[in-house]
C-alpha positions as CSV (number, residue, x, y, z in Angstrom):
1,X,-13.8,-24.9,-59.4
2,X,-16.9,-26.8,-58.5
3,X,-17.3,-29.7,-56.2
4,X,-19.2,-33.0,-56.6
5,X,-19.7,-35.6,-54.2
6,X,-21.7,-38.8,-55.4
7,X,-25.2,-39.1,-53.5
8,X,-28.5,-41.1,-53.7
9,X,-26.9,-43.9,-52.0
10,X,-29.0,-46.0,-49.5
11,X,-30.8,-48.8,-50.5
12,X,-33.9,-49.2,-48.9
13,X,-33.4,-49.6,-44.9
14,X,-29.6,-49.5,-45.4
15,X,-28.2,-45.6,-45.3
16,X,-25.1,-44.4,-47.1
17,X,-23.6,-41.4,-47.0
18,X,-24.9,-37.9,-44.7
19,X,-26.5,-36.0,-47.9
20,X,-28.9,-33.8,-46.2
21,X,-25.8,-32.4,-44.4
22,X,-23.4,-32.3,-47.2
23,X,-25.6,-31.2,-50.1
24,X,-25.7,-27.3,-49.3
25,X,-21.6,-27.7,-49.4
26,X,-21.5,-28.6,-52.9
27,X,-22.3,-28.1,-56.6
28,X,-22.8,-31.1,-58.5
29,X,-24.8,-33.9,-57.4
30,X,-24.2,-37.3,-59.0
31,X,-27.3,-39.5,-58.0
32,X,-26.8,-43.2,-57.9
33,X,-29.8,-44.9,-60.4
34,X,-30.0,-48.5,-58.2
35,X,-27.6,-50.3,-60.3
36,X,-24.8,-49.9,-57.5
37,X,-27.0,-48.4,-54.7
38,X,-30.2,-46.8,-54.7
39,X,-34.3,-47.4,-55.5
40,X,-36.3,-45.0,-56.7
41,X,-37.9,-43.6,-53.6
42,X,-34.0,-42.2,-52.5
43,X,-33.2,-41.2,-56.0
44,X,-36.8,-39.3,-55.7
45,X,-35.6,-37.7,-52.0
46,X,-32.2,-37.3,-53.1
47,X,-33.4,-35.3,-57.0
48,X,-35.8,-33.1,-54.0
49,X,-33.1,-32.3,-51.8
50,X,-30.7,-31.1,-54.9
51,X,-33.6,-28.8,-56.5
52,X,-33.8,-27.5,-52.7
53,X,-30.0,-26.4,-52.3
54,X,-30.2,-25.8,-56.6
55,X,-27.5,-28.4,-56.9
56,X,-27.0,-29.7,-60.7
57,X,-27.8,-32.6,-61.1
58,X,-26.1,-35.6,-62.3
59,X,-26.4,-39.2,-63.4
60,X,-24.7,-41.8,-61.7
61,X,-24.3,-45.5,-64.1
62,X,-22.4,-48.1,-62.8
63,X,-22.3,-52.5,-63.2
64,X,-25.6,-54.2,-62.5
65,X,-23.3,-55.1,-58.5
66,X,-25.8,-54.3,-55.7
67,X,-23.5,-56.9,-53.5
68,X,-19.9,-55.1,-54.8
69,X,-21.1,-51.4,-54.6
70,X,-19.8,-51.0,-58.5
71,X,-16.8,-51.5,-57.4
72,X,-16.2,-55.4,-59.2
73,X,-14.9,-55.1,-63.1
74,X,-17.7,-57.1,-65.2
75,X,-17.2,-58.1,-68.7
76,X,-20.4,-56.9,-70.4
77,X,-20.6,-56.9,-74.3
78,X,-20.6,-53.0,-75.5
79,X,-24.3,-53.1,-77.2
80,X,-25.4,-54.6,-73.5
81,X,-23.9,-52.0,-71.6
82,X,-25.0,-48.8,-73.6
83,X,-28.2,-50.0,-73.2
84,X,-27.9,-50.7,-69.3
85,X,-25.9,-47.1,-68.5
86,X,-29.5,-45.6,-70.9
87,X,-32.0,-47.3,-68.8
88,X,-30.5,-45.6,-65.5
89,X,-30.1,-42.1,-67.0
90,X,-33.9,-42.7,-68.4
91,X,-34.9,-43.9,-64.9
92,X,-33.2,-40.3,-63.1
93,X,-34.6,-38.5,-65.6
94,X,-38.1,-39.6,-65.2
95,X,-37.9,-38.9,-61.7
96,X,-36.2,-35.4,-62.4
97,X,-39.0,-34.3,-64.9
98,X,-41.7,-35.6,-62.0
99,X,-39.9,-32.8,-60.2
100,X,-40.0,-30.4,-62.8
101,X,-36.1,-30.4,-62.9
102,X,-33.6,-32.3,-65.2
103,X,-30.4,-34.5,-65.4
104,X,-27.2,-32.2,-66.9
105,X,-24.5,-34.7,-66.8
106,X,-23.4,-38.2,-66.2
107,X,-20.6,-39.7,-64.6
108,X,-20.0,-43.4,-64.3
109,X,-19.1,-45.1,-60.7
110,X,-17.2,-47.0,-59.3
111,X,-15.4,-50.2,-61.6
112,X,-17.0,-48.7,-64.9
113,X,-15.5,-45.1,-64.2
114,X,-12.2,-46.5,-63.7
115,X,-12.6,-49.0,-66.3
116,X,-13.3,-46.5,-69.4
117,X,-10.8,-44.6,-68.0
118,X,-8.1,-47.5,-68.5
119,X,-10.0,-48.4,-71.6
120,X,-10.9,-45.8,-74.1
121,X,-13.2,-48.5,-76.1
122,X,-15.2,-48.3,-73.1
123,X,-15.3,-44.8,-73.2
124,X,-16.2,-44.9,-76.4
125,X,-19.4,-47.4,-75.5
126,X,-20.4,-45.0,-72.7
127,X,-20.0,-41.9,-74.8
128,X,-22.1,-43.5,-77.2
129,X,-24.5,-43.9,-74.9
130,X,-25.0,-40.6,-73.3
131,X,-25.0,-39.3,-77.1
132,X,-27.7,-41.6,-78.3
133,X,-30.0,-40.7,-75.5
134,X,-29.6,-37.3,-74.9
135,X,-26.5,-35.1,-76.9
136,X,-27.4,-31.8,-74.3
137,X,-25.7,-34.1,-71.6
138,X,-22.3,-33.8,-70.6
139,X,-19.7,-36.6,-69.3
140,X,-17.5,-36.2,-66.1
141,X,-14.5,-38.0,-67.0
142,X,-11.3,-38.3,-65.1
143,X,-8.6,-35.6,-65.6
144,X,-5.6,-37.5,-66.9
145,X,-2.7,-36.9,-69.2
146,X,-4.5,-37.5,-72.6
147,X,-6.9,-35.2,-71.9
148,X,-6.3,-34.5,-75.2
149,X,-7.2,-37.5,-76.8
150,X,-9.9,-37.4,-74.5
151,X,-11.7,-34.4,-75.7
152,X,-11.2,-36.0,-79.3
153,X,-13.3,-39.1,-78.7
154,X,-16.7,-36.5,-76.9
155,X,-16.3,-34.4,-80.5
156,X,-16.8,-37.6,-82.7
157,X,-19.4,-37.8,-80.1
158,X,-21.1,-34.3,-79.6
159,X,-20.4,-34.5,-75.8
160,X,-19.5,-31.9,-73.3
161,X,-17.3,-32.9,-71.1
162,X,-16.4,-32.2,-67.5
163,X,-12.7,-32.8,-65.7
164,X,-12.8,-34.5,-62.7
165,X,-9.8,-34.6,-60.1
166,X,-10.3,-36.3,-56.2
167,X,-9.6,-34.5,-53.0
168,X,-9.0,-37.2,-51.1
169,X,-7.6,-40.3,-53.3
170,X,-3.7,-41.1,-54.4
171,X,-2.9,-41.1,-57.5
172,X,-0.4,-43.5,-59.3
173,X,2.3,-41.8,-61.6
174,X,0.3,-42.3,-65.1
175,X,-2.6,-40.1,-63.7
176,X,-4.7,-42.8,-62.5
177,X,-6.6,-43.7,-58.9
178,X,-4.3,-46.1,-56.7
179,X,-6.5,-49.2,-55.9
180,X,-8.4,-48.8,-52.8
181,X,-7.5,-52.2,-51.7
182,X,-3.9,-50.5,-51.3
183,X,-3.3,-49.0,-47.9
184,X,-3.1,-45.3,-48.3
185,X,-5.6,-45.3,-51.1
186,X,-7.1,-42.8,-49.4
187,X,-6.6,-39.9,-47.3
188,X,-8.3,-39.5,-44.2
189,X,-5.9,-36.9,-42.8
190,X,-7.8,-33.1,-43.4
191,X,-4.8,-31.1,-43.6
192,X,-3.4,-34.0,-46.5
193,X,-7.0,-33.5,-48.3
194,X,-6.2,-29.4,-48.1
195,X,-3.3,-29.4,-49.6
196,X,-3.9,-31.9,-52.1
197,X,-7.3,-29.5,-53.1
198,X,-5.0,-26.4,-52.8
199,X,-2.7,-28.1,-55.2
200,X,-4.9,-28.9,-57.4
201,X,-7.0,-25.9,-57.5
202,X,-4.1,-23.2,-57.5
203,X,-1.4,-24.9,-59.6
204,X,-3.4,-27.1,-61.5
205,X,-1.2,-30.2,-60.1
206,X,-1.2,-32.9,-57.3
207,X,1.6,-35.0,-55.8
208,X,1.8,-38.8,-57.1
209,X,2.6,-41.7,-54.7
210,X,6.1,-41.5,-55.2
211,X,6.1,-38.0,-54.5
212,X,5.9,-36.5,-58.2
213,X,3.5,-33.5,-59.3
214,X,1.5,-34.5,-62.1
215,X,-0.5,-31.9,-64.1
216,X,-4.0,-32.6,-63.7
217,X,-6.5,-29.5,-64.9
218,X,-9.9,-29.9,-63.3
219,X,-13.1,-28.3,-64.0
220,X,-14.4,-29.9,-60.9
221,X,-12.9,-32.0,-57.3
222,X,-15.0,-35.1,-56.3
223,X,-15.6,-34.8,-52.1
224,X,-17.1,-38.1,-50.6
225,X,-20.2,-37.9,-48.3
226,X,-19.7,-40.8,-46.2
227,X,-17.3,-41.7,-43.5
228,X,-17.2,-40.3,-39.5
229,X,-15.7,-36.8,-40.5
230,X,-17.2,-36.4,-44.2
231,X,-19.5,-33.0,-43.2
232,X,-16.3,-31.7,-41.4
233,X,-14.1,-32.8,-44.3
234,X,-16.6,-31.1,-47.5
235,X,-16.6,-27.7,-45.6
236,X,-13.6,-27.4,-45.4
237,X,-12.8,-28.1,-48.8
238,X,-15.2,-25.3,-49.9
239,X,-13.6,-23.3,-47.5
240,X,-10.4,-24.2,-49.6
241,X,-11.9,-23.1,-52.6
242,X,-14.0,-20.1,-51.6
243,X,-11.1,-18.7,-50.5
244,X,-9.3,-19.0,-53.8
């Protein structure tokens, strides 16, 4: 099973996240394309440190919210938002082909991610999207129950796809994230984050908030590079899965 963790996330003087430290640790890396966070000289540092550890590469859309993070729901028309997740998957890969490397994958942050997971019209805008630009390019979706249906929609669409689970966030009982504004949205206890990665990548399930195993089959766990303890917490989550 392969890890992600979403990168590229300063914004000029402000620093986010500890990439140079996490990036050997993992496999995917989804670079943020200065919608959320992000200008072109970090998504330029950020594309060179990837081709360094040979780290895929991913795109990372989100809502035009510089002052939200992504993370604040926006009603955009569907022809305005294809065209807005296009223009930052252009703008990575300009910057990846200046490297003489290339964007694999998207996968939408933030309020959109959980948005077209809630809302499979949306899904169906941004897999319209990644189609019309560029078919080789696969989506990393959420893992949920209608997988199913899910895998439906990217063959009307000619997209690969890529199942996504979270090593450190609750999940509801209908497969979805718990809202971080909820108090233990997210783990911060390592030996919780273990076993919730262990789960996951050995039985192919995780534990609900009220206590439930859900099935949730992954092709890849999403780590998170910022935070006091994020290095600490990433190795030992590949330690987790190295040892699988």
């Amino acid at each position: 099973m392969k890890l992600n963790c979403d990168m590229g996330e300063a914004f000029g003087a402000w620093t986010m996240g500890r990439d140079e430290e996490i990036m050997p640790f993992i496999d995917q890396a989804n670079i943020a394309c200065g919608f959320h966070a992000s200008d072109p000289l970090t998504m330029s540092k950020t594309v060179a440190l990837a081709k360094q550890y040979n780290v895929t590469i991913g795109a990372h859309p989100a809502y035009p919210d510089l002052v939200g993070f992504g993370r604040r729901n926006m009603d955009i028309a569907p022809a305005e938002l294809k065209v807005l997740i296009q223009y930052q998957i252009g703008a990575l890969q300009a910057i990846c082909h200046a490297q003489d490397t290339h964007v694999t994958y998207v996968k939408p942050h933030g309020a959109l991610y959980n948005t077209m997971m809630a809302n499979f019209a949306v899904l169906e805008t941004v897999m319209q999207a990644v189609s019309e630009l560029d078919s080789s390019l696969s989506l990393m979706v959420m893992a949920v129950p209608e997988a199913e249906h899910v895998k439906e929609l990217a063959k009307k669409y000619n997209l690969g796809l890529w199942f996504e689970a979270f090593s450190d966030r609750l999940y509801t009982e209908e497969g979805r994230l718990t809202p971080r504004k909820q108090n233990n949205a997210v783990h911060k206890n390592f030996d919780l984050i273990e076993r919730q990665v262990l789960q996951l990548s050995k039985h192919g399930s995780l534990i609900t908030e009220s206590g439930n195993a859900l099935d949730v089959r992954a092709d890849t766990i999403c780590v998170h590079g910022d935070g006091d303890h994020a290095v600490e917490a990433v190795q030992r989550i590949r330690a987790v899965i190295g040892g699988q």
